[in-house]
C-alpha positions as CSV (number, residue, x, y, z in Angstrom):
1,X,-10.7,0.5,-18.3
2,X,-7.6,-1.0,-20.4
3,X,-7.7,-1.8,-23.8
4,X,-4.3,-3.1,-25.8
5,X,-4.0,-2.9,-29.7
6,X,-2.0,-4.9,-31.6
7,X,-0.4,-3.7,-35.0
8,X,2.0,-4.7,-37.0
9,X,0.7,-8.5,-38.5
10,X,0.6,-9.0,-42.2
11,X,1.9,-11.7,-44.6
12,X,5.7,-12.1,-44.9
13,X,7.8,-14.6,-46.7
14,X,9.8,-17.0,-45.1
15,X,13.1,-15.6,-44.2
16,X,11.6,-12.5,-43.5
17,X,10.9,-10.2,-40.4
18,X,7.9,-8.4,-38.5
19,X,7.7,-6.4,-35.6
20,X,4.7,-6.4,-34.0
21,X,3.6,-3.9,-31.6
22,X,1.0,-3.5,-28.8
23,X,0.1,-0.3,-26.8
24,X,-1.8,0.1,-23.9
25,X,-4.3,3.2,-23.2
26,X,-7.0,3.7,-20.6
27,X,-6.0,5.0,-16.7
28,X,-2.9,2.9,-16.6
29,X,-0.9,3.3,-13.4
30,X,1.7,0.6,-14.3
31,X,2.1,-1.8,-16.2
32,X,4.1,-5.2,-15.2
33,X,4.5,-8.3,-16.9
34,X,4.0,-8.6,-21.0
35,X,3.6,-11.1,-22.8
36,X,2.7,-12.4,-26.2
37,X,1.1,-15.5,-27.2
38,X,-0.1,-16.9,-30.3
39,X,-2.8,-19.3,-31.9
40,X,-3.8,-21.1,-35.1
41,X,-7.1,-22.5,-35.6
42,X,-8.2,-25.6,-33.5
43,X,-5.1,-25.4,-31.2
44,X,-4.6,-23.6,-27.3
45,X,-3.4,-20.7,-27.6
46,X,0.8,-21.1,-27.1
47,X,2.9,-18.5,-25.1
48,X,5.8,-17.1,-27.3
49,X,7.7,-15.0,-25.1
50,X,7.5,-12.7,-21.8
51,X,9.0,-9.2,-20.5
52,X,9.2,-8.5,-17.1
53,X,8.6,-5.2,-15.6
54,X,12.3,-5.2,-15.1
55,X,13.6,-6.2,-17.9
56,X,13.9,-9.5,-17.8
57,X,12.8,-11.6,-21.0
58,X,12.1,-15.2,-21.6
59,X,11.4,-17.0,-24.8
60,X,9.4,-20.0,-26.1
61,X,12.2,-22.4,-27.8
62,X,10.2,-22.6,-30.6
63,X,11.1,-19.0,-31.1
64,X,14.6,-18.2,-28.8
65,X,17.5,-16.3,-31.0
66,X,14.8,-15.5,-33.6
67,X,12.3,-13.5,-31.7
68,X,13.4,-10.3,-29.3
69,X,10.5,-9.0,-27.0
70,X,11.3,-5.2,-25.9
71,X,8.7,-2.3,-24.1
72,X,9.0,1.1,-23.9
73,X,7.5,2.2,-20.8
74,X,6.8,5.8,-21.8
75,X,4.6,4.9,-24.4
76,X,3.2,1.8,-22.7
77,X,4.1,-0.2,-25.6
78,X,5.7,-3.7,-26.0
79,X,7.3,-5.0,-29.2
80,X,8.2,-8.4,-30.6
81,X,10.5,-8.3,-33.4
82,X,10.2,-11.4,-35.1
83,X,13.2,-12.6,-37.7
84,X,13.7,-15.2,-39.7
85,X,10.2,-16.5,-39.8
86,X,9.1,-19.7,-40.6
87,X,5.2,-21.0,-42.0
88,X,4.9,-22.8,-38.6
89,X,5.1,-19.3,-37.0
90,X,1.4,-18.5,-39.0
91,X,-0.7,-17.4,-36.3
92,X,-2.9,-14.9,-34.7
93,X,-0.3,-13.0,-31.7
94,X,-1.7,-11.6,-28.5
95,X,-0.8,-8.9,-26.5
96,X,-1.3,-9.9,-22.8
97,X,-0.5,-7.5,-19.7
98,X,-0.6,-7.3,-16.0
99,X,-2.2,-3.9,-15.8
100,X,-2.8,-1.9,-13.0
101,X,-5.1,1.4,-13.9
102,X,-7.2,3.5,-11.5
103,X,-10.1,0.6,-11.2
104,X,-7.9,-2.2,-9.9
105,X,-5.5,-3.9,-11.3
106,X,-6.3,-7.1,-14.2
107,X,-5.0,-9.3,-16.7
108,X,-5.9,-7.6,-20.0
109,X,-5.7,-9.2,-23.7
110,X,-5.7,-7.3,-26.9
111,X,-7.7,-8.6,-30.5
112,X,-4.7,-10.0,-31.8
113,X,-3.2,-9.4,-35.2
114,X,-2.3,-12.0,-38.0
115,X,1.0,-13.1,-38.9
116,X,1.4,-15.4,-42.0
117,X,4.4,-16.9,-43.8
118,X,4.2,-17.8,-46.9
119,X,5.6,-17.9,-50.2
């Protein structure tokens, strides 16, 4: 089994910064594509950014030159630093990986952690 945990959330003003972090433990083999997504109440849940297991990144626009999505492979955690935050970035964010561990290999989601901006 896989689980991801989110940390990180909490309530910051606008302006301000987060980095959210997600780690993966259970009989992971490898991990490849990361991504994060986010959701406010009554609304699909909206993909904020990806990391490939190469490297490669991608952004939402709602979020590009403002968010930076970076893993570190030896501790099979992703990060999403997340600057200059707006109210309209409130949301629950999810961790979601392509995860291969010694049962097969699935699409795994964490809990999610809470982000709000406010003043």
């Amino acid at each position: 089994q896989v689980q991801l945990e989110e940390s990180g959330g909490g309530l910051v003003q606008p302006g301000g910064s987060l980095r959210l972090s997600c780690a993966a433990s259970g009989s992971i083999r490898s991990i490849y594509d990361i991504n994060w997504y986010r959701q406010v109440p009554r609304k699909p849940r909206e993909w904020v950014a990806r990391i490939t297991s190469g490297g490669t990144t991608n952004y939402a626009d709602s979020v590009k030159g403002r968010f930076t999505i970076a893993r570190a492979d030896a501790k099979n955690t992703v990060f999403l630093q997340m600057n200059s935050l707006k109210p309209e970035d409130s949301a629950v964010y999810y961790c979601n990986a392509d995860v291969r561990s010694d049962y097969g290999r699935r699409d795994s989601w964490g809990q999610g952690t809470q982000v709000t901006v406010s003043s």
